[in-house]
C-alpha positions as a printed Julia matrix, in Angstrom:
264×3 Matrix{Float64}:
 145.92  -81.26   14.44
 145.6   -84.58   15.93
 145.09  -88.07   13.58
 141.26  -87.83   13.93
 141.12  -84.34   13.09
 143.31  -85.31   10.08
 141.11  -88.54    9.02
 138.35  -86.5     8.97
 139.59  -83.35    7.33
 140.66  -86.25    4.64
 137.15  -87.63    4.68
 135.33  -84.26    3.96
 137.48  -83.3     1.0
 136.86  -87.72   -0.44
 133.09  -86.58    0.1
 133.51  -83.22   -1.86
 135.09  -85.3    -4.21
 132.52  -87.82   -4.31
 130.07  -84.58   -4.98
 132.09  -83.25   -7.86
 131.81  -86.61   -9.63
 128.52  -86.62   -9.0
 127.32  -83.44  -10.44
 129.19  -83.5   -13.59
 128.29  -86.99  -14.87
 124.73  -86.2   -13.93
 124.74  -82.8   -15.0
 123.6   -81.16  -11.88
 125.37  -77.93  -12.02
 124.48  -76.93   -8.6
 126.37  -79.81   -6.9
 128.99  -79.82   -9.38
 129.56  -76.01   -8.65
 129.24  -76.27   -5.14
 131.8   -78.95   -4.69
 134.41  -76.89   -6.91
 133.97  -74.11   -5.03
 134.86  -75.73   -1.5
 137.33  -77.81   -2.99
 139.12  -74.86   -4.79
 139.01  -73.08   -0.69
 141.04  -76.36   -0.04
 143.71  -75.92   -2.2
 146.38  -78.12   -2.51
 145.69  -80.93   -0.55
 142.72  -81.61   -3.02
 145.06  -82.06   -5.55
 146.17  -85.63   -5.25
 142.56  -86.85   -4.29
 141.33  -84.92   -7.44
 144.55  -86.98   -9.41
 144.01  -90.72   -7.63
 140.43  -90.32   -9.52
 141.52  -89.83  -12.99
 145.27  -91.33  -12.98
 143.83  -94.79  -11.83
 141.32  -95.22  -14.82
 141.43  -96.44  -18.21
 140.13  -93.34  -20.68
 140.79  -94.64  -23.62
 137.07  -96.41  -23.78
 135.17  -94.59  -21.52
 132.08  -96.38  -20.69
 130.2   -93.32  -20.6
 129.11  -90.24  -22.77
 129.72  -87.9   -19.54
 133.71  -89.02  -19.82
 134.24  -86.03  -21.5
 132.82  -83.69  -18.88
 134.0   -85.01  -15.83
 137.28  -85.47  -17.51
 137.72  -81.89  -18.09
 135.43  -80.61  -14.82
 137.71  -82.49  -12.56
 141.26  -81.56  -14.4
 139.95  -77.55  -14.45
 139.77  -77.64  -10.69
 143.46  -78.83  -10.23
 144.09  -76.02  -13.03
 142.19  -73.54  -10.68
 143.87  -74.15   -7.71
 147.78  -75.14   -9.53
 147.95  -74.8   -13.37
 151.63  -75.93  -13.44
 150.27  -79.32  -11.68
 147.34  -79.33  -13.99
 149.9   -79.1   -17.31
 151.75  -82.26  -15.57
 147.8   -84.13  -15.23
 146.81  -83.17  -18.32
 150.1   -84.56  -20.31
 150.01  -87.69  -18.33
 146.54  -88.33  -19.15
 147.26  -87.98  -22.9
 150.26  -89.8   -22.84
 148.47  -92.68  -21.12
 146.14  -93.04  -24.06
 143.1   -91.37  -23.35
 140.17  -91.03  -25.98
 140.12  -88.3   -28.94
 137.55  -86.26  -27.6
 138.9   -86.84  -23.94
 142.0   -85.05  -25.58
 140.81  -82.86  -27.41
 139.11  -80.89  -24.48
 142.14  -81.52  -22.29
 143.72  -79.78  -24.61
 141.31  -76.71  -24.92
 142.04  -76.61  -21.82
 145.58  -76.56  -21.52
 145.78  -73.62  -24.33
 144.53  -70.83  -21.76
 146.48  -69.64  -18.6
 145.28  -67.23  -16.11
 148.96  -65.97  -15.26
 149.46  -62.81  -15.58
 145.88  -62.01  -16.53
 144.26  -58.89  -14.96
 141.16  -59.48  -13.34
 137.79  -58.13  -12.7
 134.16  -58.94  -12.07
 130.95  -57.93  -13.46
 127.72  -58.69  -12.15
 129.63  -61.37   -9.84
 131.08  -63.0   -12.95
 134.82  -63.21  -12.61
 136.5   -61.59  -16.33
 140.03  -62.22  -16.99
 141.66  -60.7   -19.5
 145.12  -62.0   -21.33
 148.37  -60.19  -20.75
 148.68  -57.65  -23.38
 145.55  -57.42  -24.68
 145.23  -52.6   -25.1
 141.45  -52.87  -24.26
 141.33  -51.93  -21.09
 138.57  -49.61  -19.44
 136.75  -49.79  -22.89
 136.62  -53.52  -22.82
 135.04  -53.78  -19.28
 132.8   -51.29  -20.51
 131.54  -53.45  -23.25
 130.9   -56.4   -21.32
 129.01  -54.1   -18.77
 126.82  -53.06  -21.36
 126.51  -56.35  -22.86
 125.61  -58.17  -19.93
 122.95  -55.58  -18.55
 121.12  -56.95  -22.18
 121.35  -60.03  -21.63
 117.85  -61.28  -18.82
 118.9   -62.67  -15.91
 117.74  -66.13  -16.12
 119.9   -66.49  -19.46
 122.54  -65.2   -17.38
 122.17  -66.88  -14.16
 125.19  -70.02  -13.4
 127.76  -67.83  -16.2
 130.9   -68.35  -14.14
 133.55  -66.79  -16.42
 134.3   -64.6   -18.96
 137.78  -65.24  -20.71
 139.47  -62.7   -23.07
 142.04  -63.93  -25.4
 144.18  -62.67  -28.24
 142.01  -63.71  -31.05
 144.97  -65.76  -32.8
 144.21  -68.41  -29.49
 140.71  -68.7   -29.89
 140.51  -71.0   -33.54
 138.05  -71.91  -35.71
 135.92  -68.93  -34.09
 135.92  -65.62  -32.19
 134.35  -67.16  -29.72
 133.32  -70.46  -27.49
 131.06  -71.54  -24.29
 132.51  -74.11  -22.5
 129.64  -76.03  -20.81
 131.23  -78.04  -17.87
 132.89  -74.63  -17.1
 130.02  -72.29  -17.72
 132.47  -70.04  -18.96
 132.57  -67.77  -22.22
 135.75  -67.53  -24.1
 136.12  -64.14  -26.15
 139.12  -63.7   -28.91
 140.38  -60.2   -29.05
 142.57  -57.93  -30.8
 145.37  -57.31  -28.98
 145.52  -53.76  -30.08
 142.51  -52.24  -30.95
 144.19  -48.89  -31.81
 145.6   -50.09  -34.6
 142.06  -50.37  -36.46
 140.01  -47.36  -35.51
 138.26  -47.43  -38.52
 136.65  -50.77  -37.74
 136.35  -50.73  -34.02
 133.0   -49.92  -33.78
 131.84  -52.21  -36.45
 134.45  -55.09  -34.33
 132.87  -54.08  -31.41
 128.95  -54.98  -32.7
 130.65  -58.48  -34.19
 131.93  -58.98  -30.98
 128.66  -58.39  -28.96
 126.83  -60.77  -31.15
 129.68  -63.23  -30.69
 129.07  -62.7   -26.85
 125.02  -62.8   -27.42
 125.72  -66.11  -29.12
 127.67  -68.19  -26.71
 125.6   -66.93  -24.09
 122.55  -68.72  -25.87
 124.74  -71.69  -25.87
 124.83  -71.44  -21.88
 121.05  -70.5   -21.43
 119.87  -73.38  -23.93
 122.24  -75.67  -21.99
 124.07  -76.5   -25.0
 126.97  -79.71  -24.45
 130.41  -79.94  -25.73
 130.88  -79.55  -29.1
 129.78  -78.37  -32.83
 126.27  -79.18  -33.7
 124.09  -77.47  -36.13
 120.58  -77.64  -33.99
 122.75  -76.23  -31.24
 124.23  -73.16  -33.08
 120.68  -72.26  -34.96
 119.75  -72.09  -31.36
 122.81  -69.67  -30.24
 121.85  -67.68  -33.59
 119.03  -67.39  -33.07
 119.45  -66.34  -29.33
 121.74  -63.59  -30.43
 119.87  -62.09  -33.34
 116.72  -61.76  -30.85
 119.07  -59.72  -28.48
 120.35  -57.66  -31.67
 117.26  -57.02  -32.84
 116.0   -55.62  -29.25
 119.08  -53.95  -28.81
 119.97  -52.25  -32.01
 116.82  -51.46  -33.79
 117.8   -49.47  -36.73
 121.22  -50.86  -37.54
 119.14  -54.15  -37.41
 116.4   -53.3   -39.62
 119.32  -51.95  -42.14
 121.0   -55.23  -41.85
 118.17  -57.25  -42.83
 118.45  -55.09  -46.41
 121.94  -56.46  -47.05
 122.01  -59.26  -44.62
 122.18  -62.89  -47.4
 119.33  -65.44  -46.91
 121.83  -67.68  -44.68
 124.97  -66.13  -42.37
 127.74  -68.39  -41.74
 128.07  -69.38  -38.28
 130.78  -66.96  -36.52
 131.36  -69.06  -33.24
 130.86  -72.02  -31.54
């Protein structure tokens, strides 16, 4: 390739930078997903334009609430394309100083790795699944079943589905990462070892799923809020309720006045 067909080669992947910025400090999921998308076809050569735009500003005072976002939008498509060189971003950015909650979703982040994880997709929504984890055929099964429930509107923009061993996922069994659009799901990593309770795991487990897709369809952002997770409750139950009609109705007999929240 000659120097012009270089510069502008360079130039295109600036502007699909430019365009990744853009849509996740405004929010516009459409640009934001576009731009990852042709940026992730570019590989490794997007890398270091991805890095000049974060290494070469101050985040520990961001000067606006989007920091967190585009923070983490930007760093997830160097993980995409190269997690080892996202593991070397991500520490440099923490040991630079960034802000708490600039760190604290770098390091969400940083706790999942797609090596080694077996993949599938479902409705054009790419599932990975951790190493190890015995589900298998019953698991895809699930989210099959789960998914066909679920409208399509509430489902449209879902990215990713992300099963973990359930000792990663803390605090719940389950999360929605907004600037992601992608649903993380903790799982036993053997199933067969509690037979007795799979089935009553495996309705838990669709409500957590239920839930943190009403997080996505309500547009939730980053973070625990109690408006947003009446919201994801409430999402859920509605889905229950449609889904499982008697086991709901004899819930509702033993159910307490107020469930604890489950998942994020």
């Amino acid at each position: 390739m000659n120097e012009s067909g270089m510069a502008s080669t360079e130039g295109q992947v600036h502007k699909l930078v430019d365009d990744l910025s853009r849509g996740l400090l405004d929010s516009d999921w459409r640009v934001a997903y576009q731009a990852h998308n042709a940026l992730f076809k570019v590989g490794a050569p997007a890398i270091p334009i991805v890095e000049s735009h974060l290494l070469y500003t101050d985040w520990s005072h961001p000067r606006y609430h989007s920091a967190s976002r585009y923070v983490a939008g930007m760093v997830s498509l160097v993980r995409d394309i190269d997690e080892d060189r996202a593991d070397v971003l991500t520490k440099t950015l923490i040991d630079n100083g960034c802000h708490d909650a600039i760190k604290g979703v770098l390091r969400s982040l940083a706790r999942f790795s797609t090596k080694g994880c077996e993949r599938f997709r479902i409705e054009g929504i790419e599932v990975l699944t951790e190493k190890g984890i015995a589900a298998g055929a019953h698991l895809q099964s699930l989210l099959c079943r789960w998914l066909a429930n679920v409208p399509e509107p509430d489902k449209a923009g879902i990215v990713r589905i992300l099963v973990v061993e359930d000792k990663n996922v803390h605090d719940a069994q389950g999360t929605y990462t907004p600037h992601l659009a992608m649903i993380v799901l903790g799982w036993p990593k053997d199933m067969s070892r509690i037979p007795i309770v799979g089935r009553i795991f495996g309705l838990f487990m669709e409500k957590v799923f239920y839930h943190e897709v009403g997080h996505h369809m309500h547009r939730h952002t980053f973070g625990k809020d109690t408006t947003q997770e009446y919201e994801a409750n409430r999402y859920a139950y509605s889905i229950m309720r449609r889904t499982h009609r008697v086991l709901w109705w004899l819930s509702m007999l033993v159910r307490p006045r107020r469930m604890p929240n489950q998942a994020l």
